[in-house]
N, C-alpha and C positions, 0 to 999 in steps of 0.2 A: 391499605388503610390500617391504621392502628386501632379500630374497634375490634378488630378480632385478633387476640392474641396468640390465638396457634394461627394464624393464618401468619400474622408478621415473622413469629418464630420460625415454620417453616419456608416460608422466602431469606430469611437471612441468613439462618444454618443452612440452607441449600448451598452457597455462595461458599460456603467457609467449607463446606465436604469437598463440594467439588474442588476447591485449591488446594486440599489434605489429599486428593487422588482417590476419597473413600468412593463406595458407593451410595446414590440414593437409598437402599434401605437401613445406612447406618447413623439416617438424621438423626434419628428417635434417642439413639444412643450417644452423638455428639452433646445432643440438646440437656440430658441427662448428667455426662461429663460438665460443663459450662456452667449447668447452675452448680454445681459439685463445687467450683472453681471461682466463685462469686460474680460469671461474668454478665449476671442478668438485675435485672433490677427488683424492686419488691415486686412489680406488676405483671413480672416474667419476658420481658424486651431486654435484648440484647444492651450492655453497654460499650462493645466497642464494634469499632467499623470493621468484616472482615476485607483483606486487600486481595482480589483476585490476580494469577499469577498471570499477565497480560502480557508477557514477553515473547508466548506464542504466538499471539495474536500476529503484534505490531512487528515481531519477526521470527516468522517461519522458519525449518526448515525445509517444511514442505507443504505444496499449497493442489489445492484441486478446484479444477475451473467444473462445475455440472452445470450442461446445456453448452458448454464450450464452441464455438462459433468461428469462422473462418467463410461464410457466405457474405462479400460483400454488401452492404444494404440494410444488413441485419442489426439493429442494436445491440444482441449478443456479439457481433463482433468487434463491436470498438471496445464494449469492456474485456474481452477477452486480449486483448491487442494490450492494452492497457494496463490488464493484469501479467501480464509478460512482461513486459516492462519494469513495474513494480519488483516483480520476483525476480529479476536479473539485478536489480540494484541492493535488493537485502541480500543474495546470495539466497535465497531458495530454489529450489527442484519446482518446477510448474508443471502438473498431470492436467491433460483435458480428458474429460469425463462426459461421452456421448452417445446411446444407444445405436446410433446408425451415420456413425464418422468412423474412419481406421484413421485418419491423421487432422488435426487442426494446427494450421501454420509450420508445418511440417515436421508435429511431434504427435507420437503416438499414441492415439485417443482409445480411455480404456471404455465400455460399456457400460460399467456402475463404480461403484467405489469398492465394493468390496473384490474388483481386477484388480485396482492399483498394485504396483510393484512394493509397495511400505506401506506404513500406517501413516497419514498425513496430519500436520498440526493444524493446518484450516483449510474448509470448503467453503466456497463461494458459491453459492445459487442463485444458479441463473436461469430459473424455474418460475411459471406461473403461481403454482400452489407448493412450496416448502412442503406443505406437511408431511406427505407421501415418501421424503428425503431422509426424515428426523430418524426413524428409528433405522434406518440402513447406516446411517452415519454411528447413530451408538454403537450397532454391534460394529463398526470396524474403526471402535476407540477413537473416533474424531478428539480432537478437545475444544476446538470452535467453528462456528457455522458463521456466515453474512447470507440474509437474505434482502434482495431488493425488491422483492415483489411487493405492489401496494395493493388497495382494496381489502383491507383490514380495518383497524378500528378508527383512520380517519374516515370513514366513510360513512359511519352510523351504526345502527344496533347490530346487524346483522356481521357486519365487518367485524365488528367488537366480540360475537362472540367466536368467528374464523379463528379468533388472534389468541380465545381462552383456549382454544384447543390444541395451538400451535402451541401456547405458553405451557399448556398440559405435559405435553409432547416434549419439551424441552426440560422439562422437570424430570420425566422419566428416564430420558436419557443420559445423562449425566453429562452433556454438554454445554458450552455458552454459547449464546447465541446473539448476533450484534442486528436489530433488525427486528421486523421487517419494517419497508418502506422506508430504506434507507439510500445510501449513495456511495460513489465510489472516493469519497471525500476521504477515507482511513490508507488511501493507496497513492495519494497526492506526492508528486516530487516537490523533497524538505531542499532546501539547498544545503550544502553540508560544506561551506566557504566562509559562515559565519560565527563567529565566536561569542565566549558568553551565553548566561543565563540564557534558557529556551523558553517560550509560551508555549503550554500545553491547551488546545482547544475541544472545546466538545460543543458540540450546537446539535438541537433536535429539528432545524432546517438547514440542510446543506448551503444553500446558498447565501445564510444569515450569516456563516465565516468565512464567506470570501473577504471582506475587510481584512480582517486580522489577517489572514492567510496573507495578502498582498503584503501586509509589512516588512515581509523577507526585500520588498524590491526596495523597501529604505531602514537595511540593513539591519533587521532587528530579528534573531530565530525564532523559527517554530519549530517542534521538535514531533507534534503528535498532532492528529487530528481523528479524533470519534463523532463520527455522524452518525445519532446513537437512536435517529426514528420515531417509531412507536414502542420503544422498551419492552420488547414482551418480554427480554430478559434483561440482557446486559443494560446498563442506565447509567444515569448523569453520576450518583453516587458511586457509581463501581470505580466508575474511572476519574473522578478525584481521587479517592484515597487510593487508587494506582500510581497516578500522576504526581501526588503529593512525596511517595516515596521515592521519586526516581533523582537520582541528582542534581541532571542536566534542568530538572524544571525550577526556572524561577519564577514563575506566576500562572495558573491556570487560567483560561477566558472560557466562559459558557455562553451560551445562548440557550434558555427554557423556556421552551412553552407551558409546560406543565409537570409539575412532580410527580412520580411515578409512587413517590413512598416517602412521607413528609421526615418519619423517623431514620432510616436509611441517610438519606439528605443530608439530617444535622450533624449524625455518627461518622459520616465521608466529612463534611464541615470540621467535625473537631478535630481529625486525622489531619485537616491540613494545616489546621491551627497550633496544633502541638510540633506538627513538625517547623511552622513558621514559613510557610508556601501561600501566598495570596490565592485567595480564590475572589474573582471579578467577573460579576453575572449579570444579564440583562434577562431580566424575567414578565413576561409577558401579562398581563393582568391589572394592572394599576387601576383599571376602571372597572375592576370587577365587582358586583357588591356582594357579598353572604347573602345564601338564600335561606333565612331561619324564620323558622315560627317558635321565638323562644319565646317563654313565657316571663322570663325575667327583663330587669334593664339592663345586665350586663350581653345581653345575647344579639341586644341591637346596638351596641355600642364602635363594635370590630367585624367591619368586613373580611371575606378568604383574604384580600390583598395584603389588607393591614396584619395579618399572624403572620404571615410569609415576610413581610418587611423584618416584622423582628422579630424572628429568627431569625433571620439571617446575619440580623445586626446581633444577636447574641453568638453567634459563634464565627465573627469575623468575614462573613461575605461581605464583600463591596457588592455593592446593588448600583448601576448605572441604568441610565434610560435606556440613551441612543447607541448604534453600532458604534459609532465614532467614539464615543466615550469610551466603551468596550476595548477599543483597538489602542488607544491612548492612552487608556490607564493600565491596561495591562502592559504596556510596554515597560511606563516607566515603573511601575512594581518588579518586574523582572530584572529590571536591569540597575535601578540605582542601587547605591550602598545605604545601610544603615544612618539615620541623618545623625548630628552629632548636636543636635539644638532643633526646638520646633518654630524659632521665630525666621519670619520672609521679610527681604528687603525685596522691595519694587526700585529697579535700578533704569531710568530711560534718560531720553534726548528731550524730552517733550512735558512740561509741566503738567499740561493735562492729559496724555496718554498714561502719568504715573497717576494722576490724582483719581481715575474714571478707574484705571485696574487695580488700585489699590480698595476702592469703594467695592466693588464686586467683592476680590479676595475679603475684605472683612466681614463682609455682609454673610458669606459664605463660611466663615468659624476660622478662619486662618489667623493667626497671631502677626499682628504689621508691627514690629515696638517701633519706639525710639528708639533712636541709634544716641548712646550715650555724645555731651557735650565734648568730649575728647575724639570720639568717632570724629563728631560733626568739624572739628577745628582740624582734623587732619585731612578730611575730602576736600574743605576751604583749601588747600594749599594748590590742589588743582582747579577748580572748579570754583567760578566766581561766586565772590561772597552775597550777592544778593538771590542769589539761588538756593533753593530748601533743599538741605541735603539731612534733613532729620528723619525720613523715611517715610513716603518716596524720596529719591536722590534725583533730584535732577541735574544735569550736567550742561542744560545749556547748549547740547551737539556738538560746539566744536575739540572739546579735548578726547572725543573718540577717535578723530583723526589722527592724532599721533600720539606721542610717548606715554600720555596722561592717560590714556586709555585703559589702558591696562594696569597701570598704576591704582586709579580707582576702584578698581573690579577687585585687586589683591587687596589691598584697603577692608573691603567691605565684605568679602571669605575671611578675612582676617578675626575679624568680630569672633566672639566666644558666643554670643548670643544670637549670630544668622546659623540657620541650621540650609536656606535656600536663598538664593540670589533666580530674581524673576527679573528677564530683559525684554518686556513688547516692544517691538519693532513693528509699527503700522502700516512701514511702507519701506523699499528701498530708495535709498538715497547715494549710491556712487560718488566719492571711490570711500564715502564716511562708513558705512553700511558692511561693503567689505572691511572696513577695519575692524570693527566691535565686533561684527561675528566670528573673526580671525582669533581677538584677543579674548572672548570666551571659549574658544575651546582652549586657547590654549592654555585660560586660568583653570576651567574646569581640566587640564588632564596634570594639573598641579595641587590638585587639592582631592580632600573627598567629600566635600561637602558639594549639594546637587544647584547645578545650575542650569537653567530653565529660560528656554528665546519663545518668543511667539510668534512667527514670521507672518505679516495677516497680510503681505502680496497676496492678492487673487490668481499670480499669473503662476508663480510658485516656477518658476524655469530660471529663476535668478542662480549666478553661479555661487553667491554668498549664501544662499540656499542651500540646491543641489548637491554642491561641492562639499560647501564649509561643514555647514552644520549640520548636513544626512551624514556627512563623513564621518563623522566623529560620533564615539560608541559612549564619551560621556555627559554628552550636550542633550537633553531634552528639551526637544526640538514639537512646538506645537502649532496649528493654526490659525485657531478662534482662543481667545480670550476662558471661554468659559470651559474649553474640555484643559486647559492649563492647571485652573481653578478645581477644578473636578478633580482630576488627576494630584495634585500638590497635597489636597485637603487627603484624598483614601492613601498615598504615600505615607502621609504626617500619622493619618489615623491606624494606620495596619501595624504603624512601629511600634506604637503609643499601644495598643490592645494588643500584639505580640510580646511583650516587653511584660505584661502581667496577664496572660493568660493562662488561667485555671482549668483545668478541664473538669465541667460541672457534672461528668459522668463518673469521673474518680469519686466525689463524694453521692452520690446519689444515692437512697436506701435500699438495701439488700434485701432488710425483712422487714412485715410489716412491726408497728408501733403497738404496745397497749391499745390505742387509742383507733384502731383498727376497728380490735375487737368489736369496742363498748361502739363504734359505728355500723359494724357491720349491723346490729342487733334494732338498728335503729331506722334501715332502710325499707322501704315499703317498694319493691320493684313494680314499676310500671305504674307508679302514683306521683303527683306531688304532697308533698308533707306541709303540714301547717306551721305557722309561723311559731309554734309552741313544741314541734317536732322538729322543725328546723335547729333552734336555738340549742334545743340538746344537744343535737349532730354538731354544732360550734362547739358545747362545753363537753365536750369528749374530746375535743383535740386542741383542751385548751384556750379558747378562744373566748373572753369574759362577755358576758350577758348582764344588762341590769337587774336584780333581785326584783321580780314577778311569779304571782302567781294565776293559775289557770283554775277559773271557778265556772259554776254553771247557775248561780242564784244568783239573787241582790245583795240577799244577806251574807252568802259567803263575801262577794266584790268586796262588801263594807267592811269585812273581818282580815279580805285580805288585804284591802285600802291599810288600815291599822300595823298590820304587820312591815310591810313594803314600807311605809311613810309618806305623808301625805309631802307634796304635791303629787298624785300620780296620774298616769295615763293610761286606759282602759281602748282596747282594742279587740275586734271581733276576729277570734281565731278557727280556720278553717283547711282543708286538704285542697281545695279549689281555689280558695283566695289570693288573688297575687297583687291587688293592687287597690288596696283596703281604701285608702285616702279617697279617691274619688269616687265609692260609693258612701263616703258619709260613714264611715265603718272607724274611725279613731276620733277621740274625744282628748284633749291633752290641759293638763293643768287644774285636776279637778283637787278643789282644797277641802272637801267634808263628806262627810259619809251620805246628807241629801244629795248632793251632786253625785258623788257614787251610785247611788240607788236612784237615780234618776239614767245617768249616763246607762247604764247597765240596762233597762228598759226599753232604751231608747238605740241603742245596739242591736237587739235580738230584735225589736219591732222592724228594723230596717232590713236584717239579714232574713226576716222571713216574708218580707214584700218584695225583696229582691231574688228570692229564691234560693238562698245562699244557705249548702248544711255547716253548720258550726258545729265542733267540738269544746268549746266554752268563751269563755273573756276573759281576757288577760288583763291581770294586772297589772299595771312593770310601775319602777320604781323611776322617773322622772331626771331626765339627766339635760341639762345646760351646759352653755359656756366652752364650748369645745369648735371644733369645723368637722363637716361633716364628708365624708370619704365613701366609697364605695370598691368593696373589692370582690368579684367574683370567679365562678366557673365554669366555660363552655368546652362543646366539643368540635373542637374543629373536625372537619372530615378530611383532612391530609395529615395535621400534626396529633390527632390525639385531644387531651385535655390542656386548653390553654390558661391561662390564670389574668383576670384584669385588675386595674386599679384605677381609682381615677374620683373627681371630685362629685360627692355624692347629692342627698338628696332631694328635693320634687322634679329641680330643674337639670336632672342629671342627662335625660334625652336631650334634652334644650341644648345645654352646652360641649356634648359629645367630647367632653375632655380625658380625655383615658389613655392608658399604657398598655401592653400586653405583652407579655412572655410565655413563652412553650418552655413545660419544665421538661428535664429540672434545670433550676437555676440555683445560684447562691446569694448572697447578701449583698453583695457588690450591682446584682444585674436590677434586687429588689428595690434599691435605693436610686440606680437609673432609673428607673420605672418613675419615681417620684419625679425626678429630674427633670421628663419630658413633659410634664404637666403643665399646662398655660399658666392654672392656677397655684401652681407650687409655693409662689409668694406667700399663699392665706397660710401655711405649715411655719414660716417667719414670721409668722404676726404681722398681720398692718393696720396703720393706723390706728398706731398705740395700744395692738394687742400684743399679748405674749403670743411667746412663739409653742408652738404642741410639741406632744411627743411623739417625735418620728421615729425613733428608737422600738415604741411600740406600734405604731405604725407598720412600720419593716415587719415585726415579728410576726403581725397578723398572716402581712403578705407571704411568709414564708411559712406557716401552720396551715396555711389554707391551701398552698400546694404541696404539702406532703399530704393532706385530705387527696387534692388532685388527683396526687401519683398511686396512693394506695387502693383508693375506691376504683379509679380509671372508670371503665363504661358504666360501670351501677351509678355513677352521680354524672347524671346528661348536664343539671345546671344550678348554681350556685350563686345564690344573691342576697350578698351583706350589704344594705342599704337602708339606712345609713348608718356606717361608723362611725360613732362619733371621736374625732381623737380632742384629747383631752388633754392640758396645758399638762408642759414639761414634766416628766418623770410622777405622770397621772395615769398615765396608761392608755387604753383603747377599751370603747364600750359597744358593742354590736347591738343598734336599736333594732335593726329589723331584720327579718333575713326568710328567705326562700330556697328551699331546695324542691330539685325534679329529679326521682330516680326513674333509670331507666330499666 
């Protein structure tokens, strides 16, 4: 978790000694170096991902089987069998390691490790309890352990804490460790017959990559596979940014159950961003809800699920549902080229097989243009003219059959404006069926823009299938409609966000701000601050407040009524107070100093039948004509401080319209945030209103997360509601706000 920041600091300088070869006691000293070197942020986290040197891992020179087996019946003996195998095909040295064996499968079994003939680059435990292994493996310089042992922390509390102490154990030793309750998934024969870009896999349930794993049998590589467990150490983050730097990979596939380390995560995420490596995840959770007792309305706004969404979407994860999607989309990430345009032509036989795939694809964010009237007068020349060839094309079926077939396809690649040619096929049709899928690959290995079949036989033993189009390495070959759609849309979208990807840990702040300071002095740990202590925490880093003042009589209300300027609004300010409105606790629009001196009366009478201690009433200065916005700040328990936005105030639970980002972010991710707003329209004005200042909008959004980053765990929650923004090149006025320190 990123609430504790020597805790993160020490898991993530652990990562970077051990690939430096140092020892555990020279963290303190690395940690020291790094910030020297600017590589930490103002909060003291790490800003880049380290890459662990996994080459030993994934190929040994030398490997040790402990528990090594050779007793028929045994399940140590099929992985043992198995791990022989393995290590004959990388060219490692295979030692079994067994207290009371002289040979296993007819090689000589040493009693511990510290027999072995050399120092080994990985052990394999094949042990009930690891623990008792760990530190015999450090003193004889192991550099990685696999343990399979389960009954750890999927089993509940007491597992959970087995796994702290194995994790303890692993830290001391200066080892990595892939495991426990893992599988022999990382020892799988790759086929080594297939060329082209590799998918690199990781899944924290072995049998959740058997999908993708099978796509070797339709012809698509895989090059790695980490079945990464319960993460006491080694994790999903290690081996992206491994993954990302390796050549051969052109797309990693994940499958998470859960994040081990929300910060780790995005820092492997950005590592594969900059290098330009998809990362394509199936993340378990979608229906999970946040379990918060926040006292704000930003704290009920975002579930765990939704900060996890985006994130991910800020640093390039493709987020898929299902396996198939998983298996699908990483293929064709891996393996198309760069597109050269983002518009898709839907190209079929069947008027309404283009018209139903084209309604999906658009509905789904895909761009369908028109095919300019010169396109369209030149497809007429094959394709009869009473047929819509303005995009979707329809052909009517039979100029697939012969010459025109192909004619059409080069036609429609031809366009400056298709960047993708989509062909659904719903059914085979003999000997039409083999022609088209003939004449797209052969268009597709004449161009490089992506061409894309959907073969929706159920029977899938077609040799127009089979043959044609598994054949071929540049036909993206699909078999439902929607994982096509899926797949086309994260293709489109990974080029599109690779093409201007910033990496928002290059600008992130080194040290804290002024504005720090004048905040630090302002927090009260382990209180909430009243809406009069909050507003200051705003105008300390910048963030405008209506001209109000805070009195404790009538007569001052009245004197500061006069100062402020009448219309104003008088509100009952308090350290407990979070949601004044529905105790009758704000008065708005008061025009004279009886109305003042009454309203003010009539505030304290209520605050003291309700029980409520006040630190006085506020005066503020009365602001209209604007929309009102809501931006705040929680603490996730995996990313840290997240920052929301979203349309603000009474009905702000009501209509649950909000955005969310894990900083840091920049300007670009802060104006998305706007983007995904239902109500984003009300910031254009409608219905004859002007449009606001989103300009100051943004800036709010982006002053309230360097608040975020700077304060980290001291501010649990942060809640600007409502902001009022205010027409064009007017600014932003923060009417109300709440903060929780912790």
């Amino acid at each position: 978790m990123l609430g504790s920041t020597h805790g993160t600091l020490t898991t993530d300088f652990r990562a970077r000694v051990v690939a430096c070869g140092e020892e555990p006691h020279a963290i303190v000293h690395s940690m020291a170096a790094a910030a020297a070197e600017g590589d930490l942020d103002v909060s003291g986290r790490p800003l880049h991902a380290p890459v662990p040197d996994l080459d030993r891992f994934f190929r040994p020179e030398s490997v040790a089987v402990i528990g090594a087996s050779d007793t028929e019946g045994r399940p140590n003996t099929g992985i043992t069998r198995q791990l022989i195998g393995w290590a004959e095909r990388v060219g490692a040295r295979l030692y079994p390691v067994h207290p009371g064996r002289e040979s296993v499968f007819g090689r000589a079994c040493s009693p511990s490790v510290a027999d072995l003939p050399e120092q080994v680059d990985l052990a394999v435990l094949l042990v009930g309890d690891p623990l008792p292994v760990i530190e015999e493996l450090a003193q004889s310089k192991v550099k990685f352990a696999v343990a399979f042992a389960s009954g750890f922390a999927e089993t509940g509390e007491e597992g959970a804490a087995a796994q702290a102490r194995l994790a303890a154990a692993v830290e001391r030793s200066g080892l990595r460790l892939l495991g426990p309750n893992t599988n022999l998934n990382a020892f799988e024969e790759f086929r080594d017959d297939l060329d082209g870009p590799a998918i690199a896999l990781i899944t924290q349930s072995g049998h959740q990559g058997r999908p993708v794993y099978t796509l070797q049998e339709l012809g698509v590589r895989l090059s790695h596979w980490a079945p990464t467990g319960n993460e006491a150490d080694l994790e999903t983050a290690d081996f992206i940014s491994y993954f990302s730097q390796r050549p051969e990979v052109g797309a990693i596939a994940c499958y998470v159950e859960g994040l081990k380390d929300g910060r780790s995560f995005l820092l492997a995420a950005d590592r594969a961003a900059r290098a330009g490596v998809p990362v394509v995840a199936v993340k378990v959770g979608r229906t999970e809800t946040g379990a918060r007792t926040a006292a704000s309305h930003t704290g009920k706004l975002t579930g765990a699920d939704q900060v996890v969404d985006a994130a991910m979407r800020q640093f390039g994860v493709i987020r898929v549902d299902g396996l198939d999607e998983l298996q699908d989309t990483a293929a064709l990430l891996a393996r198309a080229r760069k597109p050269q345009a983002d518009g898709v032509v839907v190209y079929s036989i069947s008027g309404g097989t283009g018209a139903h795939f084209s309604d999906l694809a658009t509905g789904a964010g895909l761009k369908i243009p028109t095919l300019s009237e010169e396109k369209q007068r030149e497809l007429h020349e094959w394709i009869p003219g009473y047929l819509n060839v303005a995009n979707p094309v329809d052909n009517g079926g039979h100029p697939v059959g012969d010459w025109r077939g192909r004619k059409i396809i080069d036609a429609i690649l031809a366009d400056p404006a298709v960047g993708v040619l989509i062909c659904p096929i719903t059914g085979p049709f003999p000997p039409m069926s083999d022609r088209l899928a003939q004449d797209l690959v052969d268009a597709a290995e004449a161009t490089d823009k992506l061409v894309c079949v959907v073969w929706g036989s159920p029977v899938g033993t077609e040799g127009a299938y089979r043959t044609t189009l598994l054949g071929s390495s540049r036909v993206a070959t699909f078999r439902t409609f929607g994982n096509c759609i899926t797949a086309v849309k994260a293709y489109l979208d990974h080029h599109r966000f690779a093409t201007s990807y910033r990496s928002p840990f290059d600008e992130a702040p080194r040290t804290p701000s002024p504005s720090f300071r004048k905040a630090q002095a302002l927090m009260r740990p382990g209180h909430q601050l009243s809406e009069h202590a909050a507003k200051q925490l705003l105008r300390a880093y910048g963030i405008r407040v209506p001209r109000e003042q805070l009195v404790t009589s009538a007569a001052a209300s009245v004197r500061a009524a006069g100062l402020v300027g009448y219309p104003v609004v008088m509100k009952a300010s308090g350290a407990r107070l979070a949601h004044k409105t529905e105790l009758g606790l704000v008065k708005v629009g008061l025009t004279s100093a009886s109305q003042v001196r009454d309203a003010y009366r009539e505030l304290t009478d209520i605050a003291r039948y309700e029980g409520v201690e006040l630190d006085g009433i506020l005066v503020c200065q009365m602001v209209e004509r604007g929309v009102e916005m809501m931006v705040g700040v929680t603490q996730d328990a995996l990313f840290g401080p997240t920052v929301t936005v979203g349309l603000g105030g009474v009905l702000v639970e009501v209509l649950h319209d909000a955005a969310v980002r894990v900083p840091p972010f920049g300007e670009d991710q802060a104006r998305s945030m706007l983007g995904e707003l239902r109500g984003r329209a009300l910031l254009e004005g409608v219905r004859g209103g002007p449009p606001v200042d989103v300009d100051a909008l943004v800036e709010v959004v982006l002053r309230v997360q360097r608040m975020a980053l700077e304060l980290g765990d001291d501010l649990a929650e942060l809640d600007i509601n409502p902001l009022m923004v205010l027409g064009r090149g007017q600014g932003a006025v923060a009417l109300d706000a709440l903060a929780v320190c912790r």
